[in-house]
N, C-alpha and C positions, 0 to 999 in steps of 0.2 A: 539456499543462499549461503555465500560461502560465512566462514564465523570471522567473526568483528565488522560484519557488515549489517548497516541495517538502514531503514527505510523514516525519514522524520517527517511525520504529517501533521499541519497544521489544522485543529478542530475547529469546522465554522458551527456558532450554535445558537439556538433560539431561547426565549426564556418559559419554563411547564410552572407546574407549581411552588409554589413558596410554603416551606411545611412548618406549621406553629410551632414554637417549644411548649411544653405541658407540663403539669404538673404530676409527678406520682403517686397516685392518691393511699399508697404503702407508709410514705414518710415522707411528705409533703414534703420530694425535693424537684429540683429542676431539670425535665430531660430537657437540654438545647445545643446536645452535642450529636450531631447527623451520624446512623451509623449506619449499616445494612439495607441494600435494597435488594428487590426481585417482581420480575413480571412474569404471570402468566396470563396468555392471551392478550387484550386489551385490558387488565386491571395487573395496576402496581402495585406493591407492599414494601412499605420502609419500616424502619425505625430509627429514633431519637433517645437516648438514653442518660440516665445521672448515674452516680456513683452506684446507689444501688438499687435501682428499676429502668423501666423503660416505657414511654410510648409506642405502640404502631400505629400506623398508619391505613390507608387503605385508599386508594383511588381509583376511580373506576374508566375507562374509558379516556386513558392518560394520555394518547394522542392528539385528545381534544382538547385539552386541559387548557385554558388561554393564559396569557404571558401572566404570571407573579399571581396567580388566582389561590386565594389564602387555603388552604387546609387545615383542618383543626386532629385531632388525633382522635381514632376509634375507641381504643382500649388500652389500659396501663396494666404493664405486668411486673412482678417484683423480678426481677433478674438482666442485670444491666447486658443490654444487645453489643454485639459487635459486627458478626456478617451475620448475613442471609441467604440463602435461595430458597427454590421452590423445586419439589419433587412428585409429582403424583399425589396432588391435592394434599399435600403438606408443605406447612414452611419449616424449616430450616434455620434455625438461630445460634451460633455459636454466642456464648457469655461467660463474663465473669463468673466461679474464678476459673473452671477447666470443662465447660461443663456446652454438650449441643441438648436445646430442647426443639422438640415436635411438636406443631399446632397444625390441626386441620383447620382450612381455608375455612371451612362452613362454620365454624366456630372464631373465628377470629374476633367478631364481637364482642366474645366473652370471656377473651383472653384464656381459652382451654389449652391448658398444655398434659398430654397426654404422655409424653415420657420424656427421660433426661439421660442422657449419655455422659460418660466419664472420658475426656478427653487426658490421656498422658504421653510423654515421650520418653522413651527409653526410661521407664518409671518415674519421670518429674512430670507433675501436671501444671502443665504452665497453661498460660490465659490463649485458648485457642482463636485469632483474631477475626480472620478470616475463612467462607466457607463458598462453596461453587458446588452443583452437580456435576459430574464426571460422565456417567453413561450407566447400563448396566450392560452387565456380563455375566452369563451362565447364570443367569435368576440373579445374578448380585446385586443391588443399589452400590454406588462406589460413587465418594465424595471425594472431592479434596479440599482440605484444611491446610491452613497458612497459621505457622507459631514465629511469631516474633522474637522468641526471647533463644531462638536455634537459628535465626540468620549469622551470617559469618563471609567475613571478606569482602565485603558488600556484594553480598548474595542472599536472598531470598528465600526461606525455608519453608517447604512442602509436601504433605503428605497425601498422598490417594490412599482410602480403605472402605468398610462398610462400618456402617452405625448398626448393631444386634448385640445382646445380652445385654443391654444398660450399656455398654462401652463402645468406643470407637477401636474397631481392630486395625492397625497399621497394615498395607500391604505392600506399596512402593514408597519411596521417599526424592526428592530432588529438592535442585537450587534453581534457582532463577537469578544472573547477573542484572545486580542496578545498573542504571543512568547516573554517571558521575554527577554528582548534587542531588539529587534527589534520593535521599537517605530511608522515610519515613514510606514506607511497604501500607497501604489501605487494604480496602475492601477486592473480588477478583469475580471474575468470570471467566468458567472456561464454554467455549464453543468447538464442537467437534472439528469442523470447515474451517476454523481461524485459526484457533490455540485460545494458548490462556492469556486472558488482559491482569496487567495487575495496574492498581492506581498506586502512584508515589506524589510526595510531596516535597519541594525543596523548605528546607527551613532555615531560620535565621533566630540563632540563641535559641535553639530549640523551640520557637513561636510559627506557626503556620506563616506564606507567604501568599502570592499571588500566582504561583510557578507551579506548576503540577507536569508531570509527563505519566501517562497512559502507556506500559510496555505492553508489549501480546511474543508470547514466545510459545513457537509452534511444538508441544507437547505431542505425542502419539493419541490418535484417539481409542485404543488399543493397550492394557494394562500391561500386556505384555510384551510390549514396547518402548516401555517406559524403560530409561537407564536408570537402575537405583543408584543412588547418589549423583549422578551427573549437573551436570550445571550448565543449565540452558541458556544459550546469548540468545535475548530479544532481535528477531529481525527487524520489526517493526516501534516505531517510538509514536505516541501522539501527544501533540504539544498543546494544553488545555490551559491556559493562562486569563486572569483578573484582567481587569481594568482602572483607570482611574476611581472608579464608581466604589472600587472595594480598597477598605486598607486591609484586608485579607480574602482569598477562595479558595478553600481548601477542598479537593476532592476526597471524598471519604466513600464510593460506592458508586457501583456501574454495571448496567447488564445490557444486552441486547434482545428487542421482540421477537417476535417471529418475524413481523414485516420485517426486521433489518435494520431498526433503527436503535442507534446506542445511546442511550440516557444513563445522566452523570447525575450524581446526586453531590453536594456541596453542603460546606459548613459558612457560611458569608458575613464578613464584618464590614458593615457599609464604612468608606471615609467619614459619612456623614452619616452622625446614628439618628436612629430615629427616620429616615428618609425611607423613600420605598424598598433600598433595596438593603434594607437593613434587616430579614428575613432569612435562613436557611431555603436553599431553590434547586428544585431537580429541572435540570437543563437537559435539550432534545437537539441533539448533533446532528446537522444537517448536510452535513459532508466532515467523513466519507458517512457511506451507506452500506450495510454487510447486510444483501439477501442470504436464504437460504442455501443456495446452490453454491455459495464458496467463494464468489466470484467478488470481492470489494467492489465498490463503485467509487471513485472518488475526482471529482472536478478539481481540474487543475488551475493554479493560482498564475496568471501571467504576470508579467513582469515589463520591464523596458524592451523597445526591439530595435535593432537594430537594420538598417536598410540595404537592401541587396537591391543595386540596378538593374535594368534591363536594356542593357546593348543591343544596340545597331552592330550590326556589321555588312561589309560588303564583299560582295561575292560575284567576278563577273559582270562587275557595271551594275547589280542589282545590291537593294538593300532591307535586311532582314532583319526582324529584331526578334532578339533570346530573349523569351518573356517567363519560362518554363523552368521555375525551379526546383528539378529533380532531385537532386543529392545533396548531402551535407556534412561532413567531417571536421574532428578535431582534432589537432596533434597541442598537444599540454593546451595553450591559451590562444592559440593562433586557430582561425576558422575556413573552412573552405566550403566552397559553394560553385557548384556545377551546375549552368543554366542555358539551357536549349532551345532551339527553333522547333516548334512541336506546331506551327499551324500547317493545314493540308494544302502544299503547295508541294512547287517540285524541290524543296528545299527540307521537305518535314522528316526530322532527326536526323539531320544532314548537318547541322554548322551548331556547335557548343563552345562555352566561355569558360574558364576558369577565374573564378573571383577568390581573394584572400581578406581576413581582416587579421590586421596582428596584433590584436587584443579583442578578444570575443566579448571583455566585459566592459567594453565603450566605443570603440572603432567599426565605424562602419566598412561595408564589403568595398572592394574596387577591383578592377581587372588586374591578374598577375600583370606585373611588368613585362615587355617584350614575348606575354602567351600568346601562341597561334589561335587561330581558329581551330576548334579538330573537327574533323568529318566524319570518322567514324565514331562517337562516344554513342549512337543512336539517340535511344529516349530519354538515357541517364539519369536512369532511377535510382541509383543506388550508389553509395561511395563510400569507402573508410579506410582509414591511417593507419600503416604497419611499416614499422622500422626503416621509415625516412620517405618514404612512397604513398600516393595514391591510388588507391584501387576501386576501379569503376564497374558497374554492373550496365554495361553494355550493350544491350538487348535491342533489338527493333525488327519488328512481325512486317512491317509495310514494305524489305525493300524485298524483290525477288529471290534474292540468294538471303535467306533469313540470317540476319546477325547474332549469335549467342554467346557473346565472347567476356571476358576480364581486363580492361585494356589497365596499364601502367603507366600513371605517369609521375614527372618529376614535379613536386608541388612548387617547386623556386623560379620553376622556367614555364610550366604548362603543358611540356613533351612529351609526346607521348614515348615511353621507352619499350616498354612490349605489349603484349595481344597474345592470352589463353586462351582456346578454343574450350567451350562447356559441351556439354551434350545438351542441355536445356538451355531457353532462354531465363537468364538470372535476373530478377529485377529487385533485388536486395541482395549485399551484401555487408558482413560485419567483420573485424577481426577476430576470431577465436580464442588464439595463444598459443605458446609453442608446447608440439607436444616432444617432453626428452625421447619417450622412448623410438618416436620415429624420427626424432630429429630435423622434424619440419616446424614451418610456422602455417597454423589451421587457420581456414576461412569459414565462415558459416553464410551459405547464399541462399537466397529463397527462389524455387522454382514458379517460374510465369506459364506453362506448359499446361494445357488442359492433363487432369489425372484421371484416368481411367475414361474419358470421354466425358468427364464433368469438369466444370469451373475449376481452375485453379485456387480458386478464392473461397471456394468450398469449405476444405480440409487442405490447407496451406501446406507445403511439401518441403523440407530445408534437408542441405547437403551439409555436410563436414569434410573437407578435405584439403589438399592443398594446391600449390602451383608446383610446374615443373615441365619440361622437356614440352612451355608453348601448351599445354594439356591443364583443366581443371580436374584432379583425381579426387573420387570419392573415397571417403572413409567410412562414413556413417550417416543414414537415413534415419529420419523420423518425420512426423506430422503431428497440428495440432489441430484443435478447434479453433473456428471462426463465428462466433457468437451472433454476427452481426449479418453473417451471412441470410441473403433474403431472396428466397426462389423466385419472388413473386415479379421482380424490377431486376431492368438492367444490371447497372449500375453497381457491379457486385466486384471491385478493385482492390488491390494490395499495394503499399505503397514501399519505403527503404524499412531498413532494419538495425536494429539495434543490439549488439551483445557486449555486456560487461561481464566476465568471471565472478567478480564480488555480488552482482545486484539478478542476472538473466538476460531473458532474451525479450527485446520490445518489437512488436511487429506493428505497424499503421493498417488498421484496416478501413476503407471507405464507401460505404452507400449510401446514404443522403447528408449522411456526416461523415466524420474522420473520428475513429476511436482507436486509443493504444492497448491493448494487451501488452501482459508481462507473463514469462514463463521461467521459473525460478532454476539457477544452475543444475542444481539436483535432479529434476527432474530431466532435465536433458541427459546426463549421464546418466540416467536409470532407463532410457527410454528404451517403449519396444517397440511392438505394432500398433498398437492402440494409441491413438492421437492425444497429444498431451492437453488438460485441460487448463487454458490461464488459470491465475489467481487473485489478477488485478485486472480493470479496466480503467483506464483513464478517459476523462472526457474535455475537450477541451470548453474554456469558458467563451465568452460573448466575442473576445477583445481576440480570439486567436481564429483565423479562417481555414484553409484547407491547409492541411497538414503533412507534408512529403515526405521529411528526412528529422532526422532525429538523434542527440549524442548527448552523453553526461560527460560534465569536465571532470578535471580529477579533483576541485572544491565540491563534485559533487550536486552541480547545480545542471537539471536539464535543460534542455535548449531546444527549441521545436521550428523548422524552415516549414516556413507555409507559402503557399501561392497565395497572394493578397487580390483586390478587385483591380481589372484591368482600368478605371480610372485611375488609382494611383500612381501606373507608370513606373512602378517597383514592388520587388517583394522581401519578404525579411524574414529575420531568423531573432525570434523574441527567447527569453530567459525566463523560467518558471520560479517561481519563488515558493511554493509548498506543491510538493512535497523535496524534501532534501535527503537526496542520496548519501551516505555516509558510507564511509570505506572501514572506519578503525573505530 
C-alpha cells in the first residue's frame, strides 16, 4: 500500500465476559485497572492490576463465554501487569518497574513465576508496557516490547529481541506512526499474516474517552527484514468506539484466536454506575474476521443508494430495454453508468445507455443529454476515467466476428471517439497511472479468455499496458487467486475492476454470491509467475445484491453498482460507509 494511505474499519462487536476487579491479597489493594490479555487455543488469560500487584485471570472456552458473564479472578500476584502473551505454554508478562516475568500455564493457579527478565533501553530501564510474540528464528524465541517513555513524534516505540540470561537482549528496534488524536499506545499483537495491531486511546485532559482506534501496521515477519529504526505507517485503522451506555471505554489489550476472531479487552465506566455495564468487558469482534490464511474477511457497511434506470430504447420500430448494469466509473464526484441490452434476443449486447449523475453523494443517474444508443459497447462490463475520457471494456463472445475491443468515449456527449483492438476479450478495465518513463498513460484490464483451457475465473489473468496506434499494448502480465472459485458449479464469473495507486487492485468475483478481493500495490509491482494472493475479501451485506462495477471517490468513500431484482425496474449504485478508504 502506498505510504499515507490506509484502510479505516469500523468494529462490529458483541459482548464476552465482564472481569471483576480484585483484591491483592499482598497489600490489600485494588486491581480494577484492565491490562494484558492472551489466548491460547479456546482459553483466555488477562490481567487487572493496582499500583503494586496484579490479578489474573483465566477463562476457559471464551468463545462461549455469554454477554457480561462475571469472572472473578484465579490468582494475585505481587508485581503490577501491563502486557501479556503466550509462548509455548508460558505467559508472558511485562511489569512495573522494567521487568518481564514467566508463568507456566499449568501453574497459573498458583501464581508460579519461574523467572524475571531485566527490561532496559540504551541502559535506562524504563517501564516495559507492552509485549506480543514475534516468531522464532534459528532456535531463537523473539518478542516484541513496546516502551512508552522512547515514543517520539507521535510515533510508537518498539523493540524485537529474546528474553535469556535474566534480560531482555535488544535485537531490532522500530516506530510505528499514530493516528492523529489518538495519543495513548496500549496493549499489541503481532500476527505473522496481518502485522502488528497496536491499541490507542484518544484522551481528553489526559482522562480515557469513548474513542479508541486499533492501528495494524504490516511489520516483516522475518527479523531480517525488519528496518532498524524505521517508522512504519499503519495501513490499516480499526475504529472501536463506546457508547451512550459508557461515560468512558477504554481499550487496554487485544489478540486474535486461532479461529480468527479478535478480542478486545476494555477498561468501562458505565454513565450510570452501578448499572450492568458498569464492569471491565472483554468484547468479541464480529467483523472483520482474520482466519489463518491471511485473507481478512470483513462485511461491508452499506449505505444510501442511489438509482440508476433502465431505458427503453427503440431500435427499428422495436423496443428494448437496458436492464444490464455492467460498468461504473467516477471522475472526482460525477458518476457514470453504462447499462445494456443483455437478454437473448437479436438484440443481445447490441444497444447500450450511458447514464450520468452529477453528484454521486445525492443525485440520481439519468441518460447523458443528447447520448446515442452505441451498438457496439457489447456486454459492458467494465468502465473507467482517465484524463477527461471513458474507457469501456468492450467484449461480447455471442456475435460471430468475436468483439475484444476498448472502445472511447466522450462522457459529456456519450460518443464514441475510438476503438482499441485487444488480443483478448477484456471484461475489466481500470486506470493504472502514468508511467514517466514510457511516457504513456497505463491501463490495467482483466482478461475473459479461457487460460490454458480452464476457466478464466480460475486464476484471473490482468494486463498492464497502454493505448495507441487503435492497439491495446502489453506491458506486464501477472495473475492472482480466485478463492471463490468453485469446480463443482457453473457459475464461476468475474465481474469490473478496480485499481487505486494508494489503496490496490479490487476484483468482483461471482458464484452464488458476489465477493470483492483486494490486492495491495506492492504486490503488483513485485509480481512474478506465481499468482498473487488477496489480502482482503469483502463481502457484501443483506441490503446490497449482485455486485458489477466498483470505484472509491477521492473522500474516499466506496461505491458498489449492483444489478437489483428485475421487480424494481431499476438498478443502483449504493455508497459503503465502513470501511473508509483514506489517501493521507
Amino acid at each position: 500500500m502506498s505510504a499515507n494511505a490506509k484502510t479505516r474499519y469500523t468494529i462490529s462487536k458483541v459482548f464476552g465476559p465482564a472481569i471483576l476487579d480484585a483484591t491483592v491479597t499482598t497489600d490489600n489493594s485494588n486491581a480494577h485497572n484492565m491490562a494484558g490479555m492472551t489466548i491460547n487455543g479456546t482459553t483466555a488469560y488477562c490481567a487487572k492490576r493496582s499500583q503494586t500487584g496484579s490479578a489474573i485471570y483465566v477463562i476457559k472456552n471464551i468463545a462461549n463465554v455469554t454477554a457480561r458473564k462475571k469472572v472473578s479472578r484465579t490468582v494475585t500476584i505481587p508485581y503490577a501487569v501491563y502486557g501479556m502473551t503466550y509462548c509455548k505454554n508460558y505467559l508472558f508478562m511485562t511489569c512495573y518497574k522494567n521487568k518481564v516475568i514467566k508463568m507456566p500455564v499449568s501453574s497459573v493457579s498458583s501464581g508460579t513465576i519461574t523467572e524475571e527478565f531485566t527490561v532496559s533501553v540504551d541502559g535506562n530501564g524504563y517501564i516495559p508496557q507492552s509485549i506480543s510474540y514475534y516468531g522464532t528464528e534459528n532456535n531463537e524465541v523473539l518478542f516484541l516490547i513496546g516502551v512508552g517513555k522512547m515514543n517520539k513524534d507521535d510515533s510508537f516505540f518498539y523493540m524485537i529481541g529474546t528474553l535469556e540470561n535474566s534480560k531482555f537482549i535488544e535485537k531490532k528496534r522500530f516506530y510505528v506512526k499514530g493516528s492523529a488524536g489518538y495519543e495513548q499506545a496500549q496493549g499489541i499483537f503481532y500476527h505473522s499474516k496481518y502485522g502488528l495491531f497496536i491499541a490507542t486511546n484518544k484522551l481528553t485532559n489526559g482522562s480515557a474517552t469513548n474513542y479508541n482506534m486499533i492501528l495494524c501496521a504490516r511489520i516483516p515477519d522475518k527479523i531480517s527484514s525488519v528496518d532498524n529504526g524505521k517508522i512504519y505507517i499503519p495501513e490499516s485503522e480499526f475504529r472501536f468506539n463506546g457508547n451512550s451506555r459508557y461515560a468512558s471505554l477504554a481499550v487496554r489489550s487485544l489478540c486474535i484466536s486461532d479461529s480468527g476472531i479478535l478480542y478486545i479487552s476494555t477498561n468501562a465506566v458505565a454513565a450510570t454506575a452501578g448499572s450492568e455495564y458498569d464492569n471491565d468487558v472483554i468484547f468479541r469482534a464480529t467483523n472483520p474476521v482474520f482466519p489463518k490464511n491471511g485473507l481478512m474477511e470483513f462485511t461491508l457497511s452499506s449505505k444510501e443508494s442511489l438509482i440508476v434506470p433502465n431505458p427503453d430504447v427503440t431500435i427499428n420500430g422495436s423496443t428494448y430495454t437496458c436492464a444490464n448494469l455492467g460498468a461504473f466509473a467516477l471522475n472526482d464526484s460525477t458518476g457514470y453508468c453504462l447499462i445494456s441490452h443483455t437478454d437473448k434476443d437479436e438484440m443481445q449486447n447490441k444497444a447500450s445507455i450511458l447514464l450520468s449523475s452529477s453528484d454521486i453523494t445525492s443525485t440520481d443517474f439519468t441518460r447523458v443529454k443528447g447520448s446515442p444508443v452505441l451498438t457496439t459497447m457489447g456486454h459492458g462490463n467494465g468502465m473507467t476515467y482517465a484524463n477527461g475520457y471513458l474507457f469501456v471494456a468492450a467484449y461480447d463472445k455471442s456475435v460471430n466476428s468475436r468483439r475484444a475491443e476498448i472502445a472511447k468515449l466522450d462522457p459529456a456527449t456519450g460518443i464514441l471517439v475510438e476503438t482499441y483492438q485487444c488480443e483478448h476479450a477484456m471484461g475489466g478495465i481500470s486506470y493504472y497511472g502514468y508511467n514517466s518513463e514510457l511516457n504513456k498513460d497505463l491501463f490495467i484490464v482483466l482478461n475473459y479468455d479461457p487460460i490454458d483451457d480452464k476457466s478464466y475465473a480460475m486464476t484471473p489473468e490482468f494486463y498492464i499496458g497502454y493505448l495507441e496506434s487503435k492497439k491495446f499494448i502489453s506491458v506486464k502480465k501477472f495473475s492472482v487467486q480466485n478463492p471463490s472459485f468453485d469446480s463443482t458449479i457453473d457459475q464461476n464469473y468475474l465481474q469490473d475492476i478496480y485499481y487505486s495507486p494508494k489503496h490496490g487492485l479490487f476484483y468482483v468475483t461471482f458464484t452464488e454470491s458476489t465477493k470483492i478481493y483486494r490486492i495491495l500495490p506492492e504486490q503488483i509491482m513485485q509480481a512474478a509467475n506465481k499468482p498473487l494472493a488477496p489480502v482482503a475479501v469483502y463481502l457484501k451485506d443483506a441490503a446490497v445484491k449482485e455486485i458489477e462495477s466498483l470505484a472509491i471517490s477521492n473522500s474516499g468513500i466506496l461505491y458498489l453498482a449492483q444489478n437489483c431484482s428485475t421487480s424494481l425496474n431499476h438498478d443502483a449504485v449504493t455508497s459503503i460507509a465502513s470501511p473508509l478508504f483514506i489517501n493521507n
